[in-house]
TORPA-4810 file (N, C-alpha, C, O; in nm, 3 decimals):
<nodes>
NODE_1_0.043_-0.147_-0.739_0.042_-0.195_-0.602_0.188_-0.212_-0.558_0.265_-0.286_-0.619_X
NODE_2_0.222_-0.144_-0.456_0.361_-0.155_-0.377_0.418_-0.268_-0.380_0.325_-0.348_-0.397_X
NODE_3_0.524_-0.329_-0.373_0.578_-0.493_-0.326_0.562_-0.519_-0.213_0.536_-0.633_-0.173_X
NODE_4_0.579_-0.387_-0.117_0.549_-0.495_0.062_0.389_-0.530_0.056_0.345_-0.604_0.144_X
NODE_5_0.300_-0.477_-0.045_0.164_-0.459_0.017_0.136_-0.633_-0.039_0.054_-0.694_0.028_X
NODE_6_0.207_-0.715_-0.166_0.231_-0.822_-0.231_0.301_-0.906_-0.132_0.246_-1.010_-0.097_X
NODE_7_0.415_-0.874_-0.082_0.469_-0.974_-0.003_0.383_-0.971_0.148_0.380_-1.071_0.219_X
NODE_8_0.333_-0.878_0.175_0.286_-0.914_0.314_0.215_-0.945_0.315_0.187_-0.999_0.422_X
NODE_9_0.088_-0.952_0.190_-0.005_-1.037_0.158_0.039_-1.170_0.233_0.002_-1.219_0.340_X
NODE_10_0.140_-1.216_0.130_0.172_-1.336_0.135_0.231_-1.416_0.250_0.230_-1.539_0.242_X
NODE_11_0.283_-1.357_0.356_0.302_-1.370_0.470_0.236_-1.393_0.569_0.262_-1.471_0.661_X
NODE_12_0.115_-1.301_0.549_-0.005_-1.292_0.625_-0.114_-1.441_0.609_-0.183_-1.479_0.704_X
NODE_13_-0.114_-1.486_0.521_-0.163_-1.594_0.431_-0.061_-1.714_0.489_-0.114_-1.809_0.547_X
NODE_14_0.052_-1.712_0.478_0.140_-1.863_0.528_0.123_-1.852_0.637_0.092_-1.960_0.687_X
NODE_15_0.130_-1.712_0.760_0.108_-1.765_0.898_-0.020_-1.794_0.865_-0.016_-1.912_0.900_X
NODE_16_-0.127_-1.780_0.827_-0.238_-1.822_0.904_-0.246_-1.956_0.900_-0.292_-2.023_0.993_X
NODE_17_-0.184_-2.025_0.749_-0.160_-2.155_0.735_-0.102_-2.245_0.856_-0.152_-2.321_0.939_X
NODE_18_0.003_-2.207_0.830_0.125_-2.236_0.972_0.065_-2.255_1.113_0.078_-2.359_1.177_X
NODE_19_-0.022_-2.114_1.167_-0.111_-2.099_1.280_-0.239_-2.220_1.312_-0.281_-2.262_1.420_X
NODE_20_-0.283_-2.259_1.159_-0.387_-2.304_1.101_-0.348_-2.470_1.149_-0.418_-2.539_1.224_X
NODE_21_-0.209_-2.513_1.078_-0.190_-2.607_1.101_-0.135_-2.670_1.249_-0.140_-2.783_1.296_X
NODE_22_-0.084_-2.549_1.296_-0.015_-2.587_1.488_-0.180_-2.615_1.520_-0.185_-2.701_1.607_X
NODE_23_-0.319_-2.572_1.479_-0.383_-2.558_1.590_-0.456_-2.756_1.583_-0.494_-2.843_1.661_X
NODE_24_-0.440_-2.738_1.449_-0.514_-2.895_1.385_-0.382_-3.027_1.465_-0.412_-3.144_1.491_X
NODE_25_-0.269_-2.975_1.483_-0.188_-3.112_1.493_-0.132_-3.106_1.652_-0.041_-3.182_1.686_X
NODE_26_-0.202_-2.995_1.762_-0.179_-2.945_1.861_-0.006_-2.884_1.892_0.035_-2.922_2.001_X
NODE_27_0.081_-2.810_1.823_0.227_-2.791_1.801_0.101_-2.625_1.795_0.030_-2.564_1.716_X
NODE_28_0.168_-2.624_2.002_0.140_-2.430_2.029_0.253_-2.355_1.948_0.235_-2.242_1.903_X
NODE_29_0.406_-2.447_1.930_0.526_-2.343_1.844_0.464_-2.329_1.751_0.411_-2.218_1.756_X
NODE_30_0.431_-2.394_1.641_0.330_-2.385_1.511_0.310_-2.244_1.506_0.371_-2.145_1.464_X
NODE_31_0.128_-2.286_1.603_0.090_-2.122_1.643_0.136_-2.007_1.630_0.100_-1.908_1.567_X
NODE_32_0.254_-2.041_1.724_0.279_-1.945_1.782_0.355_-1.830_1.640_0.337_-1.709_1.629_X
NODE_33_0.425_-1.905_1.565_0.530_-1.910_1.473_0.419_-1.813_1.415_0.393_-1.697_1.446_X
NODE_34_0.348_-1.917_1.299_0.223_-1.889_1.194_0.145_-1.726_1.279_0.145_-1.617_1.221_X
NODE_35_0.091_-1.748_1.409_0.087_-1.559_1.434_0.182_-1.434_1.427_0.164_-1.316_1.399_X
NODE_36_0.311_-1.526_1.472_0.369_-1.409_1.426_0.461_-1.386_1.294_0.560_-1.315_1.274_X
NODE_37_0.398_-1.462_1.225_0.445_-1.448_1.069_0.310_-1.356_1.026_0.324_-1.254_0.958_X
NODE_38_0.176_-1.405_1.072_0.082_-1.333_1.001_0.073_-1.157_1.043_0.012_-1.077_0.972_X
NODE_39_0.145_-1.118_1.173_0.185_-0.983_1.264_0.233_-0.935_1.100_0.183_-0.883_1.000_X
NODE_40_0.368_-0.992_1.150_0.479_-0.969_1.022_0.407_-0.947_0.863_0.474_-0.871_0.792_X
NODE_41_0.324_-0.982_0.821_0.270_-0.961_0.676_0.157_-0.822_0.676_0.120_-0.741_0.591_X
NODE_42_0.132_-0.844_0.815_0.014_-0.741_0.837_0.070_-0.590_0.837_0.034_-0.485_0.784_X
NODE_43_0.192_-0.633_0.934_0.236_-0.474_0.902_0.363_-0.423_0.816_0.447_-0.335_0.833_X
NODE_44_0.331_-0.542_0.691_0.433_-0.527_0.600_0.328_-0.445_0.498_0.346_-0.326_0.470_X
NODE_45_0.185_-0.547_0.433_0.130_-0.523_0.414_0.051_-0.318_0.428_0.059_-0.229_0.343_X
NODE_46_0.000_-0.313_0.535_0.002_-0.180_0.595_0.123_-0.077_0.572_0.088_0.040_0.552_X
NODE_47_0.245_-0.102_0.573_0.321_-0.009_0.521_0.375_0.016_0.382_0.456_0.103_0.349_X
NODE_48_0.304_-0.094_0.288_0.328_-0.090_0.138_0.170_-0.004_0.123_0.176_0.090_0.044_X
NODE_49_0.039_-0.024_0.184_-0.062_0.062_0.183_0.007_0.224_0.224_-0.034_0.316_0.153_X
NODE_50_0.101_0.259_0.326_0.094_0.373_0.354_0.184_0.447_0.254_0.171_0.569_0.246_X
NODE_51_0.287_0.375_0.164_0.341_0.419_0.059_0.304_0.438_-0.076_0.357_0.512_-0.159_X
NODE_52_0.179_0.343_-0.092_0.066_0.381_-0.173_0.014_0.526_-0.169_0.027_0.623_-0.243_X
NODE_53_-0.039_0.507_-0.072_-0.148_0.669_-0.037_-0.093_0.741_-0.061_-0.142_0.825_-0.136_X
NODE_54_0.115_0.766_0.008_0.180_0.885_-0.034_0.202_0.921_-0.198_0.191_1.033_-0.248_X
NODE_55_0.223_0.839_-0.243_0.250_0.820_-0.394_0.162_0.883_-0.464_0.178_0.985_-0.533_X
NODE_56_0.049_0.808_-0.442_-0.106_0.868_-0.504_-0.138_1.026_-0.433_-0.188_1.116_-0.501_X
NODE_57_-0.114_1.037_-0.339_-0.129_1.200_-0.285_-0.034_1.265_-0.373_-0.072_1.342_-0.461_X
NODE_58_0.079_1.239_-0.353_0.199_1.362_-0.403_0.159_1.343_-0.574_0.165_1.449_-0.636_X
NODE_59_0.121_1.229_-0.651_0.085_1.240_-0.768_-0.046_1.264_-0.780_-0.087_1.184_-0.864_X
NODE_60_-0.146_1.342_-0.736_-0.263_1.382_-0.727_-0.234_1.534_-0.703_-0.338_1.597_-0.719_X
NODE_61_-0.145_1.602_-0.674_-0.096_1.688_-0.600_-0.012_1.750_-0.725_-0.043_1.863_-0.760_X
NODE_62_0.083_1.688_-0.787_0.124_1.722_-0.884_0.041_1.737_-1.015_0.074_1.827_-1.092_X
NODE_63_-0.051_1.664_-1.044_-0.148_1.659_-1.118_-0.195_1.774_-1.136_-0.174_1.855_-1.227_X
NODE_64_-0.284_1.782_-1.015_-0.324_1.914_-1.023_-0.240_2.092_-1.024_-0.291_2.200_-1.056_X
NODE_65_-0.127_2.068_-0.986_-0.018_2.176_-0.970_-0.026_2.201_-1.160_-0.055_2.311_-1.207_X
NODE_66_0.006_2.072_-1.252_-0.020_2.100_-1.365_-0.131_2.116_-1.453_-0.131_2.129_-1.576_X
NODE_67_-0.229_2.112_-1.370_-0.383_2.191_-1.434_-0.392_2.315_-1.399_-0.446_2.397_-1.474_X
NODE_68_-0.345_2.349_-1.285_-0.333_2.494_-1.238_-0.261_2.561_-1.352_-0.330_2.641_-1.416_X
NODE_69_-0.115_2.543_-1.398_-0.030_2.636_-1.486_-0.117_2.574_-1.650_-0.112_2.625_-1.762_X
NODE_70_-0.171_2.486_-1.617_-0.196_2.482_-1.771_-0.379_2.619_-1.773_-0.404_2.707_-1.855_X
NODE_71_-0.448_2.582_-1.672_-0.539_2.692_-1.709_-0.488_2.821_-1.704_-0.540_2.919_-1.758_X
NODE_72_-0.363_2.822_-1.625_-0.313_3.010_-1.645_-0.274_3.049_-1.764_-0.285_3.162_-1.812_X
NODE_73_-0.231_2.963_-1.805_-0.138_2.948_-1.980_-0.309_2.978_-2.063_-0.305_3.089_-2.117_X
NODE_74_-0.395_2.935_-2.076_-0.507_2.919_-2.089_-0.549_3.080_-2.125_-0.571_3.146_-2.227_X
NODE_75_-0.545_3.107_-1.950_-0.614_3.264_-1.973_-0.510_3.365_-1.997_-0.543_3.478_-2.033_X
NODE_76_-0.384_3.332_-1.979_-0.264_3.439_-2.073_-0.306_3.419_-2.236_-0.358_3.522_-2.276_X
NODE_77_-0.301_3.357_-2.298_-0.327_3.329_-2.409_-0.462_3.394_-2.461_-0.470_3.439_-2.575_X
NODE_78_-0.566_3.395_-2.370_-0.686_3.439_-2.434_-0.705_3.623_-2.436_-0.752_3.694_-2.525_X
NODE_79_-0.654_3.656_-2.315_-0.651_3.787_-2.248_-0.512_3.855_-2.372_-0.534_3.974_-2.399_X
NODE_80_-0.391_3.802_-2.439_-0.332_3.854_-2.535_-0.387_3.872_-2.696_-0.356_3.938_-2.796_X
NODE_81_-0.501_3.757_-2.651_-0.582_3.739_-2.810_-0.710_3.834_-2.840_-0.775_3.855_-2.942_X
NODE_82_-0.715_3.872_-2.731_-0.842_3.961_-2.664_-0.805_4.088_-2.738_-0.871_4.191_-2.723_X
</nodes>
């Protein structure tokens, strides 16, 4: 798992706290703060997800690039044994 997808967790989680608590002690800065801390985690969060996916694509991608040369190796080998 990425670090922004960990830290924005965690961001996302203190504003709501923060948000949570302006709304219980009536402090709209609170609020206001705690939403846009939880903005801030959300699309920290979301861009440690979109560096995930690339990661896992290009290593899914490579993966398979090396099943490809390994079955050619495969049928060179059998077609010389032939």
């Amino acid at each position: 798992m990425d670090k922004d997808r960990v830290e924005g967790k965690v961001k996302d989680i203190a504003g709501r706290a923060q948000r949570q608590v302006g709304e219980w002690i009536g402090d709209e800065e609170a609020q206001v703060k705690g939403a846009a801390k939880q903005v801030e985690g959300k699309v920290q969060n979301a861009w440690g997800k979109a560096k995930d996916a690339v990661k896992k694509s290009s290593t899914s991608e490579a993966d398979k690039d090396q099943a490809d040369r390994e079955e050619a190796e495969r049928r060179r080998n059998r077609a010389a044994n032939e």
